[in-house]
N, C-alpha and C positions, 0 to 999 in steps of 0.2 A: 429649450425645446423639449428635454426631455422630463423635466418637471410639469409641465402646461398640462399633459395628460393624466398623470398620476394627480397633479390639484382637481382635475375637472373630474376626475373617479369618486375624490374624495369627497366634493361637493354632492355627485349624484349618490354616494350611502349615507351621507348625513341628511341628502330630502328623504329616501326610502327609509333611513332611521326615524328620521319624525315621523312622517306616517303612521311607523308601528306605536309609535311614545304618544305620541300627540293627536296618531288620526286627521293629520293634515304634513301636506308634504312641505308646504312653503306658507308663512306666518308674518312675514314682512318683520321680521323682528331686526334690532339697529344690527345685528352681530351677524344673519341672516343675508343681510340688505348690502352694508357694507364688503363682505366675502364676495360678494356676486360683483359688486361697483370693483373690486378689485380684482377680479378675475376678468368681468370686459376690458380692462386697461392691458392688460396683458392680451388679450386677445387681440385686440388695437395693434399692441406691439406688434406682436409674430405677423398678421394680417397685411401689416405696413413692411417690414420685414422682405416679404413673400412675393407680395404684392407690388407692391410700387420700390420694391429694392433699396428701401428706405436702411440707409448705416450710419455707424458717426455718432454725428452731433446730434440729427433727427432721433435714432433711435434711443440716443443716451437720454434724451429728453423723457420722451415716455416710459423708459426702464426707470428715471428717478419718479416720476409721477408715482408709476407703479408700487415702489418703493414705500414710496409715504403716503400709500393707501394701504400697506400692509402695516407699517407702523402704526398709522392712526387706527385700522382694524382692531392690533392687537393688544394697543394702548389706551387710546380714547375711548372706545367703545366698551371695553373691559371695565374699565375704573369708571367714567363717566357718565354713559348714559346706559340707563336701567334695561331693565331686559330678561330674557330668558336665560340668556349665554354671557351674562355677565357678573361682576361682582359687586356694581355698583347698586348704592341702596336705594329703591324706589319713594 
């Protein structure tokens, strides 16, 4: 809970950093695209959490998801598929 805000900060200076770089705040780019698909999953989380008093096994569920949208963010997307924010070769 106390990460979710400091991640959703850091989401909103890297759109207002492209902006300044790029002159567009959001670009749909894989590394872009997936950050955000990984940050609703977490949103999810806490939401269900909050909301429907979701613990356990429910929530362990979506904290692994969560997981392996961070992993695949910072792996698959990095090495594999091309990009602005990645290392992989077009």
């Amino acid at each position: 809970m106390i990460g979710f805000p400091i991640w959703t900060f850091g989401v909103i200076c890297g759109a207002i950093w492209g902006e300044h770089a790029w002159g567009r705040y959001w670009g749909w780019d894989p590394k872009e695209t997936f950050a955000f698909i990984t940050w609703v999953i977490f949103a999810i989380y806490l939401h269900a959490r909050v909301t429907y008093g979701w613990k356990e096994k429910r929530a362990a569920i979506i904290t692994a998801f969560g997981f392996a949208a961070i992993l695949f963010t910072l792996y698959a997307v990095n090495l594999w598929i091309a990009g602005l924010h990645s290392y992989a070769r077009a």
